[in-house]
C-alpha positions in Angstrom: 36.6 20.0 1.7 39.1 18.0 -0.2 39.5 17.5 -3.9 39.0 13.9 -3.6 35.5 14.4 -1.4 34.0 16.2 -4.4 32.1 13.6 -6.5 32.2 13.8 -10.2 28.8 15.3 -11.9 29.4 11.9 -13.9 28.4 9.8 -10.8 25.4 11.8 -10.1 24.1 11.1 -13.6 25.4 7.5 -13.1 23.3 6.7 -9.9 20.2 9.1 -11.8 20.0 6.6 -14.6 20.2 3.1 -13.0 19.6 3.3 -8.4 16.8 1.3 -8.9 16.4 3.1 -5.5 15.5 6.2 -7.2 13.7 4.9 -10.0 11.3 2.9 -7.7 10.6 6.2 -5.2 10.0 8.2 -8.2 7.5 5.6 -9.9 5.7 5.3 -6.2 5.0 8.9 -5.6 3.9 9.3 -9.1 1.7 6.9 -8.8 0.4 7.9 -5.7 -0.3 11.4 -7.0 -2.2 9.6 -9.9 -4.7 7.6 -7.5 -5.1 10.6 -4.8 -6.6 12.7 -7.6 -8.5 9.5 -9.1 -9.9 8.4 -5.7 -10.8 12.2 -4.5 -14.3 11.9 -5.6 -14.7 9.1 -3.3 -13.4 10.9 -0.8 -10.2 8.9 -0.1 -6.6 9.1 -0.9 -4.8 6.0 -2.0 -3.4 5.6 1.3 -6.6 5.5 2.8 -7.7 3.5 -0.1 -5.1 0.7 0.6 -5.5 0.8 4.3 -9.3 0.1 4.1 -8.5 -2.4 1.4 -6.4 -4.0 3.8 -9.4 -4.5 6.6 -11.6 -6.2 3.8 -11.0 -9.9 5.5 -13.8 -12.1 6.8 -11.5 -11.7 9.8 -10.7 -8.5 11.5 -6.5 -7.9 11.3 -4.3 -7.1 14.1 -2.4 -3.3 13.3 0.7 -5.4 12.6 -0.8 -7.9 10.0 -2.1 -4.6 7.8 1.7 -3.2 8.0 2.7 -5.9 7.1 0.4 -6.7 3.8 1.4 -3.0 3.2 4.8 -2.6 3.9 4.6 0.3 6.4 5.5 0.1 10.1 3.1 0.4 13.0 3.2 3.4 14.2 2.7 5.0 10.9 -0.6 3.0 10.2 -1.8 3.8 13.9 -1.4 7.6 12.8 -3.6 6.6 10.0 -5.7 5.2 11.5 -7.1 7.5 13.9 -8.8 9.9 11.4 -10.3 6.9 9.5 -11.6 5.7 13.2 -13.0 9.6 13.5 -14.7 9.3 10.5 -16.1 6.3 11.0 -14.6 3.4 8.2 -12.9 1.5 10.9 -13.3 0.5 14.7 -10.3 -0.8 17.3 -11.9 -3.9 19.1 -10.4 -6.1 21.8 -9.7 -9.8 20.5 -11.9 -11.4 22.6 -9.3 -14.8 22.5 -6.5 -12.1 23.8 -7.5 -9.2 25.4 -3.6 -8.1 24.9 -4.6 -7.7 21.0 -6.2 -5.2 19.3 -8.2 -5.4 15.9 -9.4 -3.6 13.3 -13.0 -3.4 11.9 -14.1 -2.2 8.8 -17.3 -0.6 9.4 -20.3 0.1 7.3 -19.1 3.6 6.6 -15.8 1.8 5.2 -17.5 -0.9 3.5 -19.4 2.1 1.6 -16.2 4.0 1.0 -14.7 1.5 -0.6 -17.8 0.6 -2.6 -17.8 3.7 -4.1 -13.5 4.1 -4.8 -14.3 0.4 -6.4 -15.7 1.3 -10.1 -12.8 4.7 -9.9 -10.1 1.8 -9.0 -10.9 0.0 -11.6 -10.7 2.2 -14.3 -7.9 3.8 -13.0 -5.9 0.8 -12.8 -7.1 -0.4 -16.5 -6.4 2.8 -17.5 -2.4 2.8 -16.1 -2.2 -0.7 -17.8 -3.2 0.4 -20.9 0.1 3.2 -20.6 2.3 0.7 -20.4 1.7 -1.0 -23.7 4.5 -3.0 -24.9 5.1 -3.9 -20.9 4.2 -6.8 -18.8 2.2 -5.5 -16.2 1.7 -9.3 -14.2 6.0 -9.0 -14.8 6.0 -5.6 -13.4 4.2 -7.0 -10.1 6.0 -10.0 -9.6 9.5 -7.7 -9.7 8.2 -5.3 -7.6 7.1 -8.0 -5.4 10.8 -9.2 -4.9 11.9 -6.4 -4.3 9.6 -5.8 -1.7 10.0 -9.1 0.2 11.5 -9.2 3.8 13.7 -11.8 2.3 15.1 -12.9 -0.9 12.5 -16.0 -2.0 10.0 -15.0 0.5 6.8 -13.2 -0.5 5.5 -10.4 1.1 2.3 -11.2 3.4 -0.7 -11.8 0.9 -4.0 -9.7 1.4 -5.6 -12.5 3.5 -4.2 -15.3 5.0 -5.0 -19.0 4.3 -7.0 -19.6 6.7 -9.4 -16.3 5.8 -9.6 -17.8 2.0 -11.3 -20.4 2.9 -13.9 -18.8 5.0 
């Protein structure tokens, strides 16, 4: 290895204070640590949690339409889905318009999950707002928002579409 391959401890330090990279990572496993201890009584992690969350439409979503809202790609929400299938929160169904597509039901049993991770949720979440006293939470959401769009300008798919609002 070369003396000029070596990068100063500096840098490290440097990219440790500001990679927004880093920062956002460390924030998102935190706080995913926080809501799988918070939602264990209901018997769901927050993955779990956001997943069924996700299904909550008048109108059963396509696999791709839930990665989307979440951010994850397919096949990772097909691996997570099979357990909640086995357990009973979720069904696959054949569109009946396209026989090509596949959908996603919540079921009863995930209905009543959710029910029950509602009330912890809530005060969970009130609870995380309440830590960041002097911040601006709704600030917070529209940042991380950008950051997560596809595009610069473009929002990230919203939890139901038009169409399912209005239902």
């Amino acid at each position: 290895m070369t003396e000029l391959s070596i990068l100063p401890y500096q840098t490290t330090l440097h990219v440790r204070d500001t990679c927004l990279c880093l920062h956002a990572q460390r924030a998102a496993r935190a706080l995913a640590r926080r809501f799988d201890e918070a939602l264990r009584p209901a018997g769901l992690t927050n993955e779990q949690f956001s997943f069924l969350m996700g299904l909550n439409r008048p109108h059963p979503p396509q696999i791709g339409e839930v990665a989307a809202l979440l951010g994850a790609d397919r096949t990772t929400l097909t691996a997570a889905l099979k357990p909640m299938v086995r357990r009973g929160w979720a069904e696959v169904a054949i569109d009946p318009a396209d026989r090509r597509v596949r959908r996603i039901i919540l079921t009863e049993g995930g209905r009543a999950r959710l029910a029950a991770a509602m009330p912890i949720w809530i005060r969970e979440h009130g609870t995380l707002e309440a830590e960041l006293a002097g911040a601006d939470p709704a600030r917070l959401r529209r940042d991380l928002t950008t950051l997560s769009s596809p595009r610069p300008g473009v929002a990230p798919p919203a939890l139901c579409d038009r169409q399912e609002t209005t239902s």
